[in-house]
C-alpha positions as a Python dict, from the first residue, in 0.01 Angstrom:
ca = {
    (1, 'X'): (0, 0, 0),
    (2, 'X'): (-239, -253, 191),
    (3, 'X'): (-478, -476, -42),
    (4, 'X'): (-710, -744, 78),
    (5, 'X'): (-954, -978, -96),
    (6, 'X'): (-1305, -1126, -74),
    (7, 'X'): (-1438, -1378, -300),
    (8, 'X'): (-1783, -1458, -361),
    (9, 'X'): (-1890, -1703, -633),
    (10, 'X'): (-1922, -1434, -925),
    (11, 'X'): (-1723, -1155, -805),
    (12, 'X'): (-1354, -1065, -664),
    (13, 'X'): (-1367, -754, -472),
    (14, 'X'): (-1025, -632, -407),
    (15, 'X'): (-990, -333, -169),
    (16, 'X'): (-682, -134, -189),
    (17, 'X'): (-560, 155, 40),
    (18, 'X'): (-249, 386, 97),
    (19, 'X'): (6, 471, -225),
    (20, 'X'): (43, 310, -560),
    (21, 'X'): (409, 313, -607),
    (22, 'X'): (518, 58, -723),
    (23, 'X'): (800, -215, -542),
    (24, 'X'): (783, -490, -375),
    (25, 'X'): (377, -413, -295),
    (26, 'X'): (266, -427, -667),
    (27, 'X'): (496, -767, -681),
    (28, 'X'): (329, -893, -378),
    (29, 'X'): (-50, -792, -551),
    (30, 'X'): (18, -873, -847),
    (31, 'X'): (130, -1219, -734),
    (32, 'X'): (-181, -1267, -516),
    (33, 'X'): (-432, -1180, -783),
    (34, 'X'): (-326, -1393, -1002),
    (35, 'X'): (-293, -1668, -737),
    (36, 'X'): (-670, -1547, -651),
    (37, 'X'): (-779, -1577, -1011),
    (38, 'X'): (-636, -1916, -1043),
    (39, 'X'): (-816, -2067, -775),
    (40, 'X'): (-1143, -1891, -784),
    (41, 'X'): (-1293, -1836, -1144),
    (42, 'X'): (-1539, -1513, -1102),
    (43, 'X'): (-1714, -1327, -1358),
    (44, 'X'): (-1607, -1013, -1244),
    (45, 'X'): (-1304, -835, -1020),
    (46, 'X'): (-1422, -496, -886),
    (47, 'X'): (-1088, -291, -724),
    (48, 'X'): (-1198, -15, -465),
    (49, 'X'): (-930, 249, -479),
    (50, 'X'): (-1135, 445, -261),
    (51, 'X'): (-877, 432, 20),
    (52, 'X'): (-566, 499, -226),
    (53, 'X'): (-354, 792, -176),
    (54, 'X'): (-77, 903, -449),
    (55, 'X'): (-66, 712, -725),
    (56, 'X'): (273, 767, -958),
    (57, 'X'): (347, 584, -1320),
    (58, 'X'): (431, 214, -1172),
    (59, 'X'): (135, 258, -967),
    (60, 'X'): (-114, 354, -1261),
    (61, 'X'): (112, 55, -1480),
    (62, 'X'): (38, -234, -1154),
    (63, 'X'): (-358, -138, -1203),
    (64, 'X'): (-320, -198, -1584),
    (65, 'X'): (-122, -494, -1523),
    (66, 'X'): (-435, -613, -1249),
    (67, 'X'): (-654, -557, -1584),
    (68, 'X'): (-497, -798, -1850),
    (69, 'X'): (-472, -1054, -1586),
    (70, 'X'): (-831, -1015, -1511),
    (71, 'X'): (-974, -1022, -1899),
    (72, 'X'): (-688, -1296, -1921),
    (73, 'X'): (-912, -1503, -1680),
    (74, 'X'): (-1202, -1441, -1864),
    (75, 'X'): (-1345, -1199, -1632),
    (76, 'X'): (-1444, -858, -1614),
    (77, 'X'): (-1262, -582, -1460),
    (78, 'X'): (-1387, -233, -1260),
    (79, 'X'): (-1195, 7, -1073),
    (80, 'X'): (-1448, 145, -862),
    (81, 'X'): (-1445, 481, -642),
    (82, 'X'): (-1114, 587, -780),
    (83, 'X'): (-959, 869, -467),
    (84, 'X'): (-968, 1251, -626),
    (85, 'X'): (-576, 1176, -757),
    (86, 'X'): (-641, 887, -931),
    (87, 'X'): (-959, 988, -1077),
    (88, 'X'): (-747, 1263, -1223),
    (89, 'X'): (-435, 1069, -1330),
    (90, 'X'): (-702, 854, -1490),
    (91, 'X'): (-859, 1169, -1707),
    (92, 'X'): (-551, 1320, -1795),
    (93, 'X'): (-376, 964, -1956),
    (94, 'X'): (-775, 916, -2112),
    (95, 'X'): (-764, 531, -1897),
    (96, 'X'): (-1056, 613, -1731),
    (97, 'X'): (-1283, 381, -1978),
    (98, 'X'): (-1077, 146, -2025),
    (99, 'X'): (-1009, 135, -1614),
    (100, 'X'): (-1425, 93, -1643),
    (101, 'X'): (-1358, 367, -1376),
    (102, 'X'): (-1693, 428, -1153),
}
Protein backbone atom coordinates (compact mmCIF):
# COMPACT_ATOMS: atom_id res chain seq x y z
CA UNK A 1 0.00 0.00 0.00
CA UNK A 2 1.25 3.55 -1.27
CA UNK A 3 -0.59 6.72 0.37
CA UNK A 4 0.27 10.31 -0.28
CA UNK A 5 -1.13 13.61 0.95
CA UNK A 6 -2.17 17.12 -0.17
CA UNK A 7 -3.25 19.77 2.08
CA UNK A 8 -5.15 22.70 1.24
CA UNK A 9 -6.44 25.11 3.91
CA UNK A 10 -9.93 23.28 4.50
CA UNK A 11 -9.35 19.93 3.21
CA UNK A 12 -6.82 16.80 3.53
CA UNK A 13 -7.04 14.70 0.54
CA UNK A 14 -5.33 11.48 1.11
CA UNK A 15 -4.91 9.17 -1.91
CA UNK A 16 -4.35 5.60 -1.27
CA UNK A 17 -3.48 2.76 -3.77
CA UNK A 18 -2.52 -1.04 -3.83
CA UNK A 19 -3.78 -3.54 -0.70
CA UNK A 20 -5.14 -2.75 2.69
CA UNK A 21 -3.50 -5.31 4.79
CA UNK A 22 -2.50 -4.27 7.42
CA UNK A 23 1.58 -4.16 8.84
CA UNK A 24 3.96 -2.00 8.92
CA UNK A 25 1.96 0.27 6.01
CA UNK A 26 -1.15 1.00 8.21
CA UNK A 27 1.61 1.87 11.12
CA UNK A 28 3.42 4.06 8.76
CA UNK A 29 -0.31 5.87 7.67
CA UNK A 30 -1.60 5.87 10.53
CA UNK A 31 1.43 7.64 11.99
CA UNK A 32 1.50 10.21 9.15
CA UNK A 33 -2.12 11.22 9.43
CA UNK A 34 -2.06 11.95 12.58
CA UNK A 35 1.28 13.80 12.20
CA UNK A 36 -0.74 15.57 9.16
CA UNK A 37 -3.68 16.40 11.37
CA UNK A 38 -1.51 17.85 13.98
CA UNK A 39 0.10 20.29 11.93
CA UNK A 40 -2.57 21.27 9.53
CA UNK A 41 -6.13 21.76 11.12
CA UNK A 42 -8.71 21.15 8.03
CA UNK A 43 -12.32 20.91 8.08
CA UNK A 44 -12.45 17.94 6.23
CA UNK A 45 -10.11 14.65 5.19
CA UNK A 46 -11.44 13.06 1.96
CA UNK A 47 -9.50 9.34 1.40
CA UNK A 48 -9.61 8.20 -2.38
CA UNK A 49 -9.52 4.43 -2.30
CA UNK A 50 -10.06 4.51 -5.83
CA UNK A 51 -6.65 2.93 -6.54
CA UNK A 52 -7.01 0.21 -3.60
CA UNK A 53 -6.91 -3.35 -4.39
CA UNK A 54 -7.84 -6.17 -1.64
CA UNK A 55 -8.78 -4.97 1.35
CA UNK A 56 -8.84 -7.79 4.39
CA UNK A 57 -10.07 -7.11 8.26
CA UNK A 58 -6.84 -4.96 9.45
CA UNK A 59 -7.22 -3.16 6.32
CA UNK A 60 -11.05 -2.25 6.76
CA UNK A 61 -9.92 -1.73 10.91
CA UNK A 62 -6.68 1.00 9.65
CA UNK A 63 -9.62 3.02 7.61
CA UNK A 64 -11.77 3.04 10.84
CA UNK A 65 -8.86 3.84 12.83
CA UNK A 66 -8.08 6.96 9.93
CA UNK A 67 -11.85 7.94 11.01
CA UNK A 68 -11.70 8.50 14.88
CA UNK A 69 -8.51 10.28 14.38
CA UNK A 70 -10.11 12.50 11.91
CA UNK A 71 -13.54 13.40 14.05
CA UNK A 72 -10.84 13.39 16.95
CA UNK A 73 -9.38 16.53 15.17
CA UNK A 74 -12.53 18.01 14.78
CA UNK A 75 -12.84 17.33 11.21
CA UNK A 76 -14.88 15.55 8.91
CA UNK A 77 -14.15 12.37 7.30
CA UNK A 78 -15.10 10.77 3.52
CA UNK A 79 -13.92 7.79 1.90
CA UNK A 80 -14.48 8.61 -1.53
CA UNK A 81 -14.54 6.25 -4.77
CA UNK A 82 -14.22 3.14 -2.71
CA UNK A 83 -12.56 0.16 -5.61
CA UNK A 84 -15.54 -2.61 -6.41
CA UNK A 85 -13.98 -4.82 -3.20
CA UNK A 86 -14.14 -2.35 -0.82
CA UNK A 87 -17.36 -0.94 -1.82
CA UNK A 88 -18.54 -4.44 -1.11
CA UNK A 89 -16.68 -5.24 2.14
CA UNK A 90 -18.20 -1.90 3.06
CA UNK A 91 -22.06 -3.17 2.30
CA UNK A 92 -21.72 -6.43 3.67
CA UNK A 93 -20.20 -5.12 7.44
CA UNK A 94 -23.20 -2.08 6.88
CA UNK A 95 -19.81 0.71 7.31
CA UNK A 96 -20.62 2.19 4.29
CA UNK A 97 -22.45 5.35 6.12
CA UNK A 98 -20.55 5.61 8.63
CA UNK A 99 -17.28 5.38 6.06
CA UNK A 100 -19.53 8.53 4.46
CA UNK A 101 -18.62 6.19 1.50
CA UNK A 102 -19.17 8.14 -2.04
Amino acid sequence: MTSSFNSTPDRLTVSLSGDLIGGSDAMTFAIELRDKLAHHTPKRVVVDAAQVGFVNSSGLGMLIAARQSTLEHGAEFTLASPAIQLKSLLNVTKLTELMGAT
